[in-house]
C-alpha positions as CSV (number, residue, x, y, z in Angstrom):
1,X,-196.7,-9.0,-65.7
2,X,-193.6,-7.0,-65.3
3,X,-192.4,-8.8,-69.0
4,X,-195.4,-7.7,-70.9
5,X,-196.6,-4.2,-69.0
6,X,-195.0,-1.1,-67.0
7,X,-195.9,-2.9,-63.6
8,X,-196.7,-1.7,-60.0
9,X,-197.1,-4.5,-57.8
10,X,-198.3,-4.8,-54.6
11,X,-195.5,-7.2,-53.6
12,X,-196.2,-6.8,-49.7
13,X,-199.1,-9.2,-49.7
14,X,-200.7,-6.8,-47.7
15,X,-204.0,-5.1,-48.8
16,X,-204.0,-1.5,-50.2
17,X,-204.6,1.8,-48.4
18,X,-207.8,3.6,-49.8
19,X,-205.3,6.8,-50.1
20,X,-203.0,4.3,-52.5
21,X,-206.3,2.7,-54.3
22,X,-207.1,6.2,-55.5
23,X,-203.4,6.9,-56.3
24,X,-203.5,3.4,-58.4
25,X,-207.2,4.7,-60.5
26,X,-206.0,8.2,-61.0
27,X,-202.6,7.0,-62.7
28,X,-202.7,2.8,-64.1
29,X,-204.6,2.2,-67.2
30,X,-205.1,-1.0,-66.0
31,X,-206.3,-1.7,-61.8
32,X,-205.7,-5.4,-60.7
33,X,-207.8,-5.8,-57.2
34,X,-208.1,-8.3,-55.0
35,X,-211.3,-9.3,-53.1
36,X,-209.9,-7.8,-50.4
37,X,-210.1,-4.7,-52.1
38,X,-212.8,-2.4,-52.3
39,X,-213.7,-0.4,-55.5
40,X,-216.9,0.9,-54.7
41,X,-218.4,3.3,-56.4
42,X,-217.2,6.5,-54.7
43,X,-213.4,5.2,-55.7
44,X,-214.3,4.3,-59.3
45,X,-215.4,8.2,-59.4
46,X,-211.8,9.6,-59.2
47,X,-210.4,7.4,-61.7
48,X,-208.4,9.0,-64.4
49,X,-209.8,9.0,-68.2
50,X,-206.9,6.4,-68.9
51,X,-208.4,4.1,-66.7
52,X,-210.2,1.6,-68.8
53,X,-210.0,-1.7,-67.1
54,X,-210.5,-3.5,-63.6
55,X,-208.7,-7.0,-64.5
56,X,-210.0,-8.9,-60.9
57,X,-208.0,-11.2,-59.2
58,X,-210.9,-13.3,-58.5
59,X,-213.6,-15.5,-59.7
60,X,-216.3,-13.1,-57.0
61,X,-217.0,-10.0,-58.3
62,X,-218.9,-8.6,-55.1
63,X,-216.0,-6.1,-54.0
64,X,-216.3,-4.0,-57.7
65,X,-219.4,-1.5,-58.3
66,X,-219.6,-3.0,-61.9
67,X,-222.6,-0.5,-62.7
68,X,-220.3,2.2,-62.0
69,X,-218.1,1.5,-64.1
70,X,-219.7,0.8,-66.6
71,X,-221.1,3.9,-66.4
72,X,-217.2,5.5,-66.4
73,X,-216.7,3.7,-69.8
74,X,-214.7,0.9,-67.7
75,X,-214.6,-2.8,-68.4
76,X,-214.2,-5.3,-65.1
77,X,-212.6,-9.0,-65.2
78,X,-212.6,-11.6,-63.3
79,X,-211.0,-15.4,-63.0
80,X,-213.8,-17.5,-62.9
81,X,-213.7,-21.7,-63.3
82,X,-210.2,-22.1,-61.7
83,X,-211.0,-22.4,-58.2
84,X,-214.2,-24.6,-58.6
85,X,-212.4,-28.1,-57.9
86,X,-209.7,-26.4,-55.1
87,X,-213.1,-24.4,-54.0
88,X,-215.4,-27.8,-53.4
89,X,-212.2,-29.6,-52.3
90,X,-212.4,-27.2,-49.0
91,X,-215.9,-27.6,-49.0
92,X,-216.0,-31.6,-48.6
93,X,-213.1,-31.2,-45.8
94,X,-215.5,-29.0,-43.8
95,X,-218.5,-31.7,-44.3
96,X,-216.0,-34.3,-43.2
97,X,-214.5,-32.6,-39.6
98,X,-217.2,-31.1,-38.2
99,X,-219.3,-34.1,-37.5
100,X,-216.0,-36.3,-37.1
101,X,-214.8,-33.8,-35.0
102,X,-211.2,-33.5,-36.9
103,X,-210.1,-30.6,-34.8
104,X,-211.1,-31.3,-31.8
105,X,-209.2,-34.5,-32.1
106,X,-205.8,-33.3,-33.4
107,X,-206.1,-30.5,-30.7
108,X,-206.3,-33.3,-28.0
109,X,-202.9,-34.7,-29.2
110,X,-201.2,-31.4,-30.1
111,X,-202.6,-28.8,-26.8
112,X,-202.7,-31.6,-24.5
113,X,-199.7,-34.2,-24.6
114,X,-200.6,-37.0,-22.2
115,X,-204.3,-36.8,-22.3
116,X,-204.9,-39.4,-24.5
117,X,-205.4,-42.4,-23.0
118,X,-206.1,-44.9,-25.6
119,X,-208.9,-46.2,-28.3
120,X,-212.4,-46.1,-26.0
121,X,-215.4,-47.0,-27.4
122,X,-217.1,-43.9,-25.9
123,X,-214.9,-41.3,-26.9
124,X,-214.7,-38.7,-29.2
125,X,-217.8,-40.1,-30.9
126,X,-219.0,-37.7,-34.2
127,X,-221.5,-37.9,-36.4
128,X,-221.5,-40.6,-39.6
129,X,-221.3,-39.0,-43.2
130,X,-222.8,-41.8,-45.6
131,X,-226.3,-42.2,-45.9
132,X,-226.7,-38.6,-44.6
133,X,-229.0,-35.8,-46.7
134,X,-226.7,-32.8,-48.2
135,X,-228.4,-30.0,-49.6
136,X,-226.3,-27.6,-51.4
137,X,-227.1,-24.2,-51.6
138,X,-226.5,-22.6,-55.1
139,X,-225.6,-25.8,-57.6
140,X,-223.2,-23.5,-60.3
141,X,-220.2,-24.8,-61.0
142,X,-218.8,-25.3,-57.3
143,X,-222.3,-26.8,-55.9
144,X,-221.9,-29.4,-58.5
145,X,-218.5,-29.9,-58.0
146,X,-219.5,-30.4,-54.3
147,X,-222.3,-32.4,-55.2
148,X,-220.1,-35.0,-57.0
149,X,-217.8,-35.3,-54.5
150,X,-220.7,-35.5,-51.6
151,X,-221.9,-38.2,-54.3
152,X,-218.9,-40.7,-53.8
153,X,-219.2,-40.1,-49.9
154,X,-222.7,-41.8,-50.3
155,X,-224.5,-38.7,-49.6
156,X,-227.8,-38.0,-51.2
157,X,-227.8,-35.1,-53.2
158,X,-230.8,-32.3,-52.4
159,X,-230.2,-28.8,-53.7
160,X,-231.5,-25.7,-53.9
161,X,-231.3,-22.7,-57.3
162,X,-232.8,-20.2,-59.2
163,X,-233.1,-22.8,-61.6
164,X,-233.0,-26.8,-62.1
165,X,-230.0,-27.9,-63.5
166,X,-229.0,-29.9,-66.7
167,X,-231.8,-32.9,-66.5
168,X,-228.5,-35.2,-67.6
169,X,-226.3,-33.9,-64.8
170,X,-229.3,-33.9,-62.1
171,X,-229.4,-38.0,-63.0
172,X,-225.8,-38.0,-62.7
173,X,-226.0,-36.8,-59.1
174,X,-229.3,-38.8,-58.7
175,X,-230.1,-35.2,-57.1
176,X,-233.3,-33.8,-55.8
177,X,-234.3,-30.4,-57.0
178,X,-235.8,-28.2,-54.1
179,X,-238.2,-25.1,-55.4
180,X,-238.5,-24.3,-51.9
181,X,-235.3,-24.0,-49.9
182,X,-236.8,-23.9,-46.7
183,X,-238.7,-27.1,-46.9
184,X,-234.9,-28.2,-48.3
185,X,-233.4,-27.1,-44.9
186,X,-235.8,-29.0,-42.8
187,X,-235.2,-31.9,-44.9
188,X,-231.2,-32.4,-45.0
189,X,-228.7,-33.4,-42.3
190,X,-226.0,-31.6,-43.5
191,X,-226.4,-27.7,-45.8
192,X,-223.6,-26.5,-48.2
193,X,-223.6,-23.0,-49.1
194,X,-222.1,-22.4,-52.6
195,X,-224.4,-19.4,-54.1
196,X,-222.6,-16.4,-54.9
197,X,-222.7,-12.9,-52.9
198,X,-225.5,-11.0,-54.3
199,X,-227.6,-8.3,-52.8
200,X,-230.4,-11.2,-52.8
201,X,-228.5,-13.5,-50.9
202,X,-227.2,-11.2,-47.7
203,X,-228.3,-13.0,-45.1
204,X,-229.9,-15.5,-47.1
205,X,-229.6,-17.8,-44.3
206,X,-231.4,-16.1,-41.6
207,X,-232.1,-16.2,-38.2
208,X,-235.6,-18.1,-39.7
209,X,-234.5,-20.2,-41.8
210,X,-231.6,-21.4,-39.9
211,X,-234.2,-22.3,-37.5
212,X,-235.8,-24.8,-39.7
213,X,-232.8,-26.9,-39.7
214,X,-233.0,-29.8,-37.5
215,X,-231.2,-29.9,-34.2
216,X,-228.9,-33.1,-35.6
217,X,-227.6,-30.8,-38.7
218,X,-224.7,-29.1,-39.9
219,X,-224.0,-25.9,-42.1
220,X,-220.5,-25.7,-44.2
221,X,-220.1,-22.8,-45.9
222,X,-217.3,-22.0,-48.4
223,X,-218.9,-18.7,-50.5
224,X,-219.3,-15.5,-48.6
225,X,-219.3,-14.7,-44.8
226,X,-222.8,-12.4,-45.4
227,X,-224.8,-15.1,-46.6
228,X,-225.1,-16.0,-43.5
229,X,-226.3,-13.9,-40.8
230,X,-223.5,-14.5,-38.3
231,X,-225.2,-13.8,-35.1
232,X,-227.8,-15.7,-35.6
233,X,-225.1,-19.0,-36.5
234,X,-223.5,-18.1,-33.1
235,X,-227.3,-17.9,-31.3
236,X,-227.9,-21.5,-32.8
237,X,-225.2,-23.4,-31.7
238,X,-225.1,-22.2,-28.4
239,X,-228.2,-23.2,-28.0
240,X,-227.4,-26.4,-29.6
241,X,-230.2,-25.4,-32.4
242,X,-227.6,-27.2,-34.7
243,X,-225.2,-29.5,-34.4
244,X,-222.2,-27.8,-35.7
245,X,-220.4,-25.5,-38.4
246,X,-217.9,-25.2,-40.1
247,X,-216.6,-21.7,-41.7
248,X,-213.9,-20.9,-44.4
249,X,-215.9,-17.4,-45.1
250,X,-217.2,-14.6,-41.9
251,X,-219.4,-11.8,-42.4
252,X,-216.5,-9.1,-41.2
253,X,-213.4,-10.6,-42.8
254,X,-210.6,-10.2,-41.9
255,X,-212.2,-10.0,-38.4
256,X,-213.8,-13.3,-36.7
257,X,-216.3,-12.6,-34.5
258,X,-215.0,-13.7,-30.7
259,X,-218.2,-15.6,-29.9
260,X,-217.2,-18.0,-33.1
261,X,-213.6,-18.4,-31.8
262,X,-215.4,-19.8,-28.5
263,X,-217.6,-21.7,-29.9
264,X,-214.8,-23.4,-32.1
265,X,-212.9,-24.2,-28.5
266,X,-215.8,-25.8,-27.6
267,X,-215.7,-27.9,-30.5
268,X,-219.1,-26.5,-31.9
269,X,-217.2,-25.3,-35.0
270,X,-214.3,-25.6,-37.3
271,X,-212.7,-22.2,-38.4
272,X,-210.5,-21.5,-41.6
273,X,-209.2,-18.5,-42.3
274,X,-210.4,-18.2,-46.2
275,X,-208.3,-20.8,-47.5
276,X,-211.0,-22.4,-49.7
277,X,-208.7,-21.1,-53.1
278,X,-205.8,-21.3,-51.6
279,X,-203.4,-23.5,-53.9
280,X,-200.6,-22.9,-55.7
281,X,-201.7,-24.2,-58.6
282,X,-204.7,-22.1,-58.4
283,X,-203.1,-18.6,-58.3
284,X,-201.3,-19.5,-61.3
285,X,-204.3,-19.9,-63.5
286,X,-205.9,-16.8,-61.6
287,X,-202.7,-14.4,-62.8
288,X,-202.6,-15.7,-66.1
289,X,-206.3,-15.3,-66.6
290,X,-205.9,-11.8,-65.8
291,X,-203.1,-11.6,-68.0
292,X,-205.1,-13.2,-70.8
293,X,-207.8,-10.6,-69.9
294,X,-205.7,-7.4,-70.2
295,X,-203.5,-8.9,-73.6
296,X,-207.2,-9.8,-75.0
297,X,-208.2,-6.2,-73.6
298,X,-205.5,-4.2,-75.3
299,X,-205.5,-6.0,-78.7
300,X,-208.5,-4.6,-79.4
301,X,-210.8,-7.8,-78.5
302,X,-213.9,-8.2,-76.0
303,X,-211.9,-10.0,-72.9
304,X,-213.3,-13.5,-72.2
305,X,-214.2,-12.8,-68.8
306,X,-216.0,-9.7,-68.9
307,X,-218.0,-9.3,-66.2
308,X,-221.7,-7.8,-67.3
309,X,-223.6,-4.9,-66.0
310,X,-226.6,-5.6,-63.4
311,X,-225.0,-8.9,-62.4
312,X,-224.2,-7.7,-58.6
């Protein structure tokens, strides 16, 4: 970026002050956030004339008042299809160490030198994966990717969208298309949420709905903390509603709620602190997606991922 453009990065690693944020739309042409930044609309309203563009480093798009920008004249970006396989890779880690217990086992070895006393056929028993029921929640590109992988685990595939999929990849998957989600929920051993953060899907998984899950089941969930209503998670497990979690997203990032952190010592959940895209490779296609979105941007063309109006 500093080759091609008049650069000010945020070299730190550190989010932005809202004081600095404003700074960076009164005076850039050009604002790259991160999700961890907000541009809501009360920010986008003391952008600068020259600010035409909010190049996303992100495939979400939840942090960004696109509508208000729009109405400023303002085109946003984002970095969508390069996280799907690092995204679902996460994903089938999560579906594999909660029921196998992964943590609690390398804690045992690691918090605890001594204490292990030798293979037992008793011990440390989990949960097994094949043959199980997964149903993924929101089948874009990530669901499916999950779906595939879940698929050569020898989970059955049951999912849940706004819309069937491709009737060629649905037999590819052998999947099971659920109109209903909360007949899916009662129906599946293990749930996958993969949909994206809309205003719909706050709290999506509710307090209800959670309760239809059997008591044997597990939630993984890879998208956005919100989806799930948080308290309601931490309600069910204590109560051993549910078998088990395991979280890469929370509904107050970067706070974790202290009741989860419990639970996870307890070996009820399996915590990750929003690593789901984090690969090397992966932030290399993000940055040059953005870059391909601002070069595209300023030679006059419509950027190839423009992020549309009344899609949050």
């Amino acid at each position: 970026m500093r080759e091609l453009f008049d650069a000010e990065l945020n070299i730190d690693d550190v989010p932005r002050t809202q004081p600095q944020l404003v700074q960076a739309v009164k005076t850039a042409d050009v604002l790259v956030p991160t999700v961890t930044d907000r541009i809501d609309a009360a920010l986008i309203e003391q952008a600068g004339p020259q600010l035409k563009l909010i190049a996303s480093f992100s495939n979400g798009f939840d942090h960004i008042d696109v509508d208000a920008a729009a109405r400023r004249g303002i085109t946003v970006t984002n970095t969508p299809n390069v996280l799907t396989e690092d995204t679902a890779d996460m994903t089938m880690a999560l579906i594999l160490a909660v029921p196998r217990r992964l943590a609690e086992g390398s804690r045992v070895l690691t918090e605890k030198p001594g204490a292990w006393a030798g293979w037992s056929p008793t011990w440390m028993l989990g949960r097994r994966i094949w043959g199980k029921r997964i149903g993924i929640i929101g089948m874009g590109r990530i669901g499916t990717a999950v779906a595939r992988r879940a698929k050569a685990f020898g989970l059955s595939i049951h999912y849940h969208n706004r819309k069937r999929i491709n009737p060629a990849t649905e037999e590819e998957l052998e999947a099971t298309y659920w109109d209903s989600l909360d007949q899916m929920l009662a129906r599946v051993d293990i749930v996958s949420v993969n949909c994206p953060s809309t205003p719909a899907t706050y709290h999506l998984m509710s307090a209800r709905r959670l309760a239809l899950m059997q008591p044997t089941s597990y939630i993984v969930n890879t998208a956005r903390g919100g989806i799930i209503d948080e308290m309601a998670l931490i309600n069910c497990l204590r109560e051993g509603r549910i078998a088990g979690a395991g979280l890469d997203v929370f509904e107050n990032e970067p706070a974790v709620n202290p009741k989860l952190v419990k639970l996870a010592e307890q070996g009820k959940v399996v915590l990750l602190p929003h690593m789901g895209s984090a690969t090397i490779e992966g932030r290399i296609d993000m940055g040059d997606k953005v870059i391909i979105n601002i070069r595209t941007f300023f030679d006059g063309h419509r950027p190839p991922n423009r992020v549309l109006p009344g899609r949050t």
